[in-house]
C-alpha positions in Angstrom: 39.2 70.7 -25.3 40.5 70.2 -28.7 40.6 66.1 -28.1 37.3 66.8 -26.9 35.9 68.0 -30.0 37.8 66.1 -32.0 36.2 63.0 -30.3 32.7 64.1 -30.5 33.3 65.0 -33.6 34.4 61.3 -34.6 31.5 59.5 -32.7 29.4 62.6 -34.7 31.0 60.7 -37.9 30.1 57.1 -36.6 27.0 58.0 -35.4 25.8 59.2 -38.9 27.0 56.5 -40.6 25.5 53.9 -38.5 22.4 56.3 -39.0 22.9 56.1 -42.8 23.6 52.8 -42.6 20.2 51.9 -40.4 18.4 54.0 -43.1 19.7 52.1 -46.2 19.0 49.0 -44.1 15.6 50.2 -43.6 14.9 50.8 -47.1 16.1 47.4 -48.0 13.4 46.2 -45.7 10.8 48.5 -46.7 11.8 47.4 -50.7 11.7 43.7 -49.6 8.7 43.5 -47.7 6.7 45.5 -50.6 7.8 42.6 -52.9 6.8 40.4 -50.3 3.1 41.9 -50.6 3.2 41.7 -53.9 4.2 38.1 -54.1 1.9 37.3 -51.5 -1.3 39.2 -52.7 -0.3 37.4 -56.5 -0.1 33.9 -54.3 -3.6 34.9 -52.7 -5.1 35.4 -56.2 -3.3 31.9 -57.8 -5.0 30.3 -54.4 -7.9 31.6 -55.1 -8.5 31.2 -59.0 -7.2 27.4 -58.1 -10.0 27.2 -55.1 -12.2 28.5 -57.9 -11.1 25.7 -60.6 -11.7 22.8 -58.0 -15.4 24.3 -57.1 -16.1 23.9 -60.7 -14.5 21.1 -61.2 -15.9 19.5 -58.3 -19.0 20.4 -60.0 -18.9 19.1 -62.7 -17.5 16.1 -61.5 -20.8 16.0 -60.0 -22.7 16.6 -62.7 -21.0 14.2 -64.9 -22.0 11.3 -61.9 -25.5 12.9 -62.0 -25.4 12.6 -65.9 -23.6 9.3 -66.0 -26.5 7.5 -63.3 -29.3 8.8 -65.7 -27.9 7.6 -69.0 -27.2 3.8 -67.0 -30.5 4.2 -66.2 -31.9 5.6 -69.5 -29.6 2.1 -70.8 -31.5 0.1 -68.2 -34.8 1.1 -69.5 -34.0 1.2 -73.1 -32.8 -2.9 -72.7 -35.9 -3.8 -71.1 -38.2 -2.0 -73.6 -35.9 -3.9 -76.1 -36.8 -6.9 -74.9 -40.0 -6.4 -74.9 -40.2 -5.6 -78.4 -38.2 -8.6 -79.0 -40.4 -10.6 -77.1 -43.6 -9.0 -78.3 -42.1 -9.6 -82.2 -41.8 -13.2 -81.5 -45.1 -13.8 -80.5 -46.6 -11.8 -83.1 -44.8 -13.8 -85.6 -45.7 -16.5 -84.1 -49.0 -15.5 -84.2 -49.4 -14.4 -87.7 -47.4 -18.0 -88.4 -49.9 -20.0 -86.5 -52.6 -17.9 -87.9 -51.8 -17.4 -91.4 -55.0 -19.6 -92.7 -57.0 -16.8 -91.3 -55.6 -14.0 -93.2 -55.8 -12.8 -96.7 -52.9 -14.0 -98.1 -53.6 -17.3 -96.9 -56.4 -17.3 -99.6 -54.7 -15.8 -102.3 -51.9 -18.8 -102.0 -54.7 -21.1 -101.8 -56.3 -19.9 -104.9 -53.2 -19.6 -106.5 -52.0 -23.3 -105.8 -55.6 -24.6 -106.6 -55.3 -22.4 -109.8 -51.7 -24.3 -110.3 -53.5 -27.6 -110.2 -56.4 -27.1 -112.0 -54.2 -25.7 -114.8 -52.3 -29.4 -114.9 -55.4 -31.3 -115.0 -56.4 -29.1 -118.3 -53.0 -29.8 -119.5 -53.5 -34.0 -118.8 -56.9 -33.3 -120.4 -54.8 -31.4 -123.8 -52.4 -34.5 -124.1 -54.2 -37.3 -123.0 -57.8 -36.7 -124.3 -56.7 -34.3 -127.6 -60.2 -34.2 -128.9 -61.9 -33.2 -125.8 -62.8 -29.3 -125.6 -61.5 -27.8 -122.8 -62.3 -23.8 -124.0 -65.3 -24.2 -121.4 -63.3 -25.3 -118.5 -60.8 -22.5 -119.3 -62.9 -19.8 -119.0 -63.8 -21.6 -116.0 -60.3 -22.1 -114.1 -58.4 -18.9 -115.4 -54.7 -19.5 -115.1 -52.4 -18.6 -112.1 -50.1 -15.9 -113.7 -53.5 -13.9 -113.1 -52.4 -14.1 -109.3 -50.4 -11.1 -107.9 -48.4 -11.3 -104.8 -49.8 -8.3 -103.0 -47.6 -9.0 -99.9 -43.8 -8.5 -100.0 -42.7 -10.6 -97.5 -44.1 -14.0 -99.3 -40.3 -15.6 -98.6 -40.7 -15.1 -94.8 -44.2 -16.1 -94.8 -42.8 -19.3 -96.3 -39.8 -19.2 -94.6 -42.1 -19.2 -91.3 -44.5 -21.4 -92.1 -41.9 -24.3 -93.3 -40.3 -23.3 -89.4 -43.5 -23.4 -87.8 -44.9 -26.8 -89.4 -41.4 -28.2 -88.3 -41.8 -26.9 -84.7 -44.9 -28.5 -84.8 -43.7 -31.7 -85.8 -41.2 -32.0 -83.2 -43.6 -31.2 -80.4 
């Protein structure tokens, strides 16, 4: 009976170390999988910030299409008003250019050159005919400096009228 108990008493031994063995075993496990929750509800919330990231980005992606189609066609309509302008400043300078006898300043360069040249017929008159008094045809014919140029584009009226009268010509 001895052997008996000292055989139970040995598998009593084994037993409660293969128990103690299972156990640490089982915590092991139990420590493993809880850092496997933890790593997996972290790698839930990085999938789900990223899912988040490409929504918005997606979105504005979108937007930026959106915003991107409106300014070609804000570009589109911007070029064709341009041209218009263009073309609409063409024609009125033509206009004015093929006008310009019509306007004011047409008659203040005509009475200014008219002015020019009756001013050198007195002077002929001066030299050529010394006695002759020309204080009556002075008062008359005042001199041109009494023009002033009320218009500050009189070089590109010129300018314009030389290119006109040379379109003119060649048509």
């Amino acid at each position: 009976m001895e052997a008996d108990l000292r055989e139970s008493d040995s598998n009593l031994l084994n037993m409660t170390k293969q128990l103690d063995n299972a156990n640490a075993a089982q915590k092991v496990a139990a420590e493993a999988l809880e850092a496997a929750n933890v790593e997996k509800r972290h790698l839930q919330e990085e999938a789900k910030s990223r899912d988040e990231e490409i929504s918005s980005l997606r979105r504005e992606l979108a937007n930026a299409a959106e915003g991107k189609r409106v300014a070609e066609e804000g570009k589109e309509e911007v070029e064709a008003r341009l041209k218009e302008v263009e073309a609409k400043l063409a024609n009125a300078e033509e206009d004015f250019v093929a006008n310009f006898h019509n306007t004011e300043a047409y008659s203040n360069f005509s009475d200014y050159f008219a002015r020019v040249g009756q001013q050198e017929v007195l002077t002929a008159l001066r030299t050529d005919h010394p006695d002759f008094d020309v204080k009556n045809l002075e008062t008359r014919f005042p001199p041109p400096d009494a023009f002033r140029v009320e218009y500050p584009y009189v070089s590109f009226i010129l300018y314009n009228l030389c290119e006109f009268n040379q379109r003119s010509e060649t048509k």
